[in-house]
C-alpha positions in Angstrom: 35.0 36.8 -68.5 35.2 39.8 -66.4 35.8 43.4 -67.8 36.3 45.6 -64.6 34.5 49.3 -64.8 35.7 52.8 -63.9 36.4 52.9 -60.3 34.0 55.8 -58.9 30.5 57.0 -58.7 30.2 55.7 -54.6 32.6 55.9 -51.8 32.9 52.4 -50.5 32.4 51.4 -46.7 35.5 50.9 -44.7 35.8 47.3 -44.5 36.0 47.3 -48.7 38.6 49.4 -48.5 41.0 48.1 -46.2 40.6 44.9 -48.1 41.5 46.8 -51.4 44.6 48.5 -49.5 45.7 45.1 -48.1 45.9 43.9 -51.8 47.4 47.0 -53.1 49.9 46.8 -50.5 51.2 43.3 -50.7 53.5 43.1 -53.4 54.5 46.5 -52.5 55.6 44.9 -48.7 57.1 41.7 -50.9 59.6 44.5 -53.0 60.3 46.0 -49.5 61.3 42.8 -47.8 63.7 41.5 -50.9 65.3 45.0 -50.3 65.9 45.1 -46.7 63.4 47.8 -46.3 61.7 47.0 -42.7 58.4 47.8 -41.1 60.0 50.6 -38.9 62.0 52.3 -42.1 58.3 51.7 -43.5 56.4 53.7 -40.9 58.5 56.7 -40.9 58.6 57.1 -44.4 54.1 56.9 -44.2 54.1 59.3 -41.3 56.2 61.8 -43.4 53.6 61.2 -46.7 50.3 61.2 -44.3 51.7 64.8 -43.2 52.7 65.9 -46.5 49.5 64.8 -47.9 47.2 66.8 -45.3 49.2 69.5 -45.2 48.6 70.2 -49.4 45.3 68.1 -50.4 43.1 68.6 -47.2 43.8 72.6 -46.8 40.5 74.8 -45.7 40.4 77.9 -47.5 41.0 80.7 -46.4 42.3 79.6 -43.3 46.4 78.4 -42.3 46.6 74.5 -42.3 47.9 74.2 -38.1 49.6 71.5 -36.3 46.7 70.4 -34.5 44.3 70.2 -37.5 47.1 68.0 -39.1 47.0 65.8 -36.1 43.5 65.1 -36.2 43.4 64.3 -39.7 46.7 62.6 -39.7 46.5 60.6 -35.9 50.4 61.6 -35.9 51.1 62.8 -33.0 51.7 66.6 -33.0 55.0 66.8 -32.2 55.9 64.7 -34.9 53.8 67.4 -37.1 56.3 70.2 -36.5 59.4 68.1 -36.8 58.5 66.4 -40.4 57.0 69.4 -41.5 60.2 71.4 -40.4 61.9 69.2 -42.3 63.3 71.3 -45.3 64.6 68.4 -47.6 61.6 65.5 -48.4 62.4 62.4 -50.3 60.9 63.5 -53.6 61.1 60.9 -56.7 63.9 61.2 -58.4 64.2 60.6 -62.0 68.0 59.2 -62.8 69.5 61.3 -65.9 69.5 58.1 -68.0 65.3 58.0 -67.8 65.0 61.3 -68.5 67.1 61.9 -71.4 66.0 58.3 -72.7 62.6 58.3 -72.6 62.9 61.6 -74.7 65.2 59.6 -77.2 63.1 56.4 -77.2 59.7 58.8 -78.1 61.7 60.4 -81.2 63.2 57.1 -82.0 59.4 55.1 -82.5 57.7 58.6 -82.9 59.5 60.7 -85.9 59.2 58.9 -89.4 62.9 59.8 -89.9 63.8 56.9 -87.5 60.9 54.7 -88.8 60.9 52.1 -91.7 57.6 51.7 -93.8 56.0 49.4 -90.9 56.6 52.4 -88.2 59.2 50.1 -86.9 62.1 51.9 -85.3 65.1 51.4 -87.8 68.9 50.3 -86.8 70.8 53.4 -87.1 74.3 54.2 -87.7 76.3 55.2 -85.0 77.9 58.4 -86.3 76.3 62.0 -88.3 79.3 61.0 -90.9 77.5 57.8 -91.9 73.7 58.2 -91.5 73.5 61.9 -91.8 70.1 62.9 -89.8 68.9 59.4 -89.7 71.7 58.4 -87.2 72.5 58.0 -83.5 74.6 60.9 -83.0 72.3 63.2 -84.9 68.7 61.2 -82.8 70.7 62.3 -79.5 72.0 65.9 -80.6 68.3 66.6 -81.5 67.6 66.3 -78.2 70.1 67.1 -76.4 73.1 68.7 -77.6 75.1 68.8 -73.7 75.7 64.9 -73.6 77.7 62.8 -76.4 76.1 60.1 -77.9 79.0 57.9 -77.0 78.1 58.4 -73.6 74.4 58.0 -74.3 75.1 54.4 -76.4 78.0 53.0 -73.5 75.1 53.7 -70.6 72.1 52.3 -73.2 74.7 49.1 -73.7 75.3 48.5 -69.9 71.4 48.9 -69.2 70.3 46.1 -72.2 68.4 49.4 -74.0 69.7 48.8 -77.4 72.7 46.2 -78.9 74.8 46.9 -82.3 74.5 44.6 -85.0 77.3 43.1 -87.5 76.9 46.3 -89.3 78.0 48.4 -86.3 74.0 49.8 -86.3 72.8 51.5 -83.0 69.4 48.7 -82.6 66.6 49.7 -80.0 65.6 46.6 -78.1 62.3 47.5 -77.3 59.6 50.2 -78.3 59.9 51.7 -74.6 62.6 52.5 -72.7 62.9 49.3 -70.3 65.9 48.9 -68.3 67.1 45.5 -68.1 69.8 45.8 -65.9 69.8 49.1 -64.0 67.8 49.2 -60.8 67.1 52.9 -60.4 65.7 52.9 -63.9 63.6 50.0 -63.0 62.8 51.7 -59.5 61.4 55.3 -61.2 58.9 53.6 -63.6 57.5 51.6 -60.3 56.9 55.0 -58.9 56.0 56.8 -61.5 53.6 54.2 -63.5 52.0 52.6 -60.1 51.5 56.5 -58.9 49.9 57.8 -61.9 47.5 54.1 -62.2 46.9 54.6 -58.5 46.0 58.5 -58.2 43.5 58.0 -61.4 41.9 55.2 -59.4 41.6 57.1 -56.1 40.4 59.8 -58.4 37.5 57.8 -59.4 36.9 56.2 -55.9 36.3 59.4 -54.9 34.1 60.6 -57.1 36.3 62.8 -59.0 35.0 64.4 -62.3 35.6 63.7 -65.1 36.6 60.2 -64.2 40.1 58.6 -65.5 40.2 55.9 -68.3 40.8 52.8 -65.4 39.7 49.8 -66.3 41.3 45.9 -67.5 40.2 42.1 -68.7 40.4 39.2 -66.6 40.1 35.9 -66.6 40.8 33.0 -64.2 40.4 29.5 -66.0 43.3 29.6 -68.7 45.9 27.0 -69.0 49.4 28.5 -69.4 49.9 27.6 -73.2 46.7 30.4 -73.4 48.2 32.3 -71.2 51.0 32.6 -73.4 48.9 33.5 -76.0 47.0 36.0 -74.7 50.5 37.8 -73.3 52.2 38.1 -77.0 48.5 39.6 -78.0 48.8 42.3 -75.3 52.3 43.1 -76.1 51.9 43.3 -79.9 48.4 45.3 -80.0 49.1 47.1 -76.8 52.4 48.5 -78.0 50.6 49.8 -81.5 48.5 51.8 -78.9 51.2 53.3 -77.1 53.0 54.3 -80.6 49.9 55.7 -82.0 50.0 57.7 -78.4 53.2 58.7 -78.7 53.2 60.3 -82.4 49.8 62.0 -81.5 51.0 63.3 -78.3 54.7 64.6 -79.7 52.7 66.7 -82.7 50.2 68.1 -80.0 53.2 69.0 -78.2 55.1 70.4 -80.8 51.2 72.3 -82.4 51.5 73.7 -77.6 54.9 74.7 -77.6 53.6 78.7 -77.7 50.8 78.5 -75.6 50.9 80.1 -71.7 48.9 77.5 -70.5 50.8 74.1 -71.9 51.8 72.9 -68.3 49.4 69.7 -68.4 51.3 66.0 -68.2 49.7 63.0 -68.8 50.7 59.3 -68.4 48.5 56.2 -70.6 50.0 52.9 -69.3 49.8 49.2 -70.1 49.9 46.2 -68.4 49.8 42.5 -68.3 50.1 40.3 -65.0 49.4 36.2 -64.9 49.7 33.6 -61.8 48.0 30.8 -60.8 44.4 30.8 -59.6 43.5 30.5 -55.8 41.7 28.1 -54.6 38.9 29.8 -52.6 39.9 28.7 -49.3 42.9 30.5 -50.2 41.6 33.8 -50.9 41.6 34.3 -46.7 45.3 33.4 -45.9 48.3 36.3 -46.0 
């Protein structure tokens, strides 16, 4: 049994690191390859962030963040400097209207007891105002939104795997998060968003930062697959009761900070569960 600890409290030597990125960065480069993203579409798009990122994190106060100083920090060469940072449009994530209007609907939806039977599971819900009243789709979708028809909102959910209808024409949620099954962009904003927010509390730590981010997991490497099995419908069941607990706590904070100046926090708690076979340790060397 291994339970890994909070990532800070030293910097580690360079060597360490690189090792760390190199595993960090393989599955990325395996995603990039499937998509016909290639090393030189790779580079540019790193040149760009290691610009952007000394341009705002590594600023000296009281003093304008130049060209040259960029350069140094950076190793890009300077003339590359001024034309990225020229560059008035960067490729910011974008979050595709069907995330953000669905992750709002999926919180009410396992959050709000008016969409919960007496287990806190999210209920079926009729389609229409006429037939459920508040407890419906149309009225879960108006409450949060009243610019886009629920029509609209269930045809997209269908498509994307989200929810199915049942033999009583009930609106069913077919998970307790918003998860995509079919669209790729969907898909593509949680991998950016999720592996950012676990990444930047990690780096966080690494670096000392204070207080440190909750960061840590349990691993094992001897389990047969049967236990494997096992162990990945425990995470799923007791991990999910987290997140809902989560949710309800965060949406009546939210609701309690809706007056205050300084409500302008966001915060992101994630799960995760990842299984393969074990390496042999003559294997642990090879690409």
């Amino acid at each position: 049994m291994s339970i890994s600890h909070d990532t800070h409290g030293q910097q580690g030597h360079r060597p360490a690191l690189l090792g760390a990125l190199r595993r960090v960065l393989r599955p990325l480069v395996r995603l990039l390859i499937a998509q016909g993203i290639t090393y030189p579409a790779l580079s540019t798009l790193l040149k760009s962030i290691y610009v952007e990122s000394a341009e705002e994190d590594f600023r000296i106060e009281g003093k304008a963040q130049t060209d040259s100083r960029i350069s140094l920090l950076t190793g890009v060469h300077r003339k590359d400097v001024r034309r990225l940072g020229d560059d008035a449009q960067r490729a910011l994530e974008a979050m595709p209207t069907t995330v953000s209007l669905g992750a709002q609907l999926v919180a009410r939806w396992t959050g709000d007891r008016r969409y919960l039977d007496g287990r806190g599971k999210p209920l079926a819900l009729p389609r229409l105002a006429r037939d459920g009243g508040d407890a419906s789709f149309e009225a879960l979708v108006t409450g949060v939104s009243k610019d886009i028809r629920s029509r609209a909102v269930l045809d997209e959910w269908l498509r994307l795997g989200v929810v199915h209808l049942d033999s009583d024409d009930r609106v069913c949620l077919r998970s307790d998060a918003f998860v995509a099954t079919e669209g790729f962009e969907e898909k593509a904003f949680y991998l950016g968003h999720n592996l950012h927010d676990h990444l930047a509390a990690a780096v966080h730590n690494v670096l000392g930062g204070q207080p440190a981010f909750l960061e840590r997991s349990v691993h094992y490497d001897a389990l047969s697959m049967e236990s494997i099995d096992r162990l990945r419908a425990t995470a799923a069941e007791e991990g999910m009761n987290v997140l809902k607990g989560l949710n309800r706590e965060a949406m009546r904070l939210e609701q309690r900070d809706s007056e205050r100046a300084d409500a302008k926090q966001r915060f992101t708690f994630g799960i995760y569960f990842y299984a393969e076979a074990t390496r042999a340790p003559d294997d642990e060397a090879k690409p």
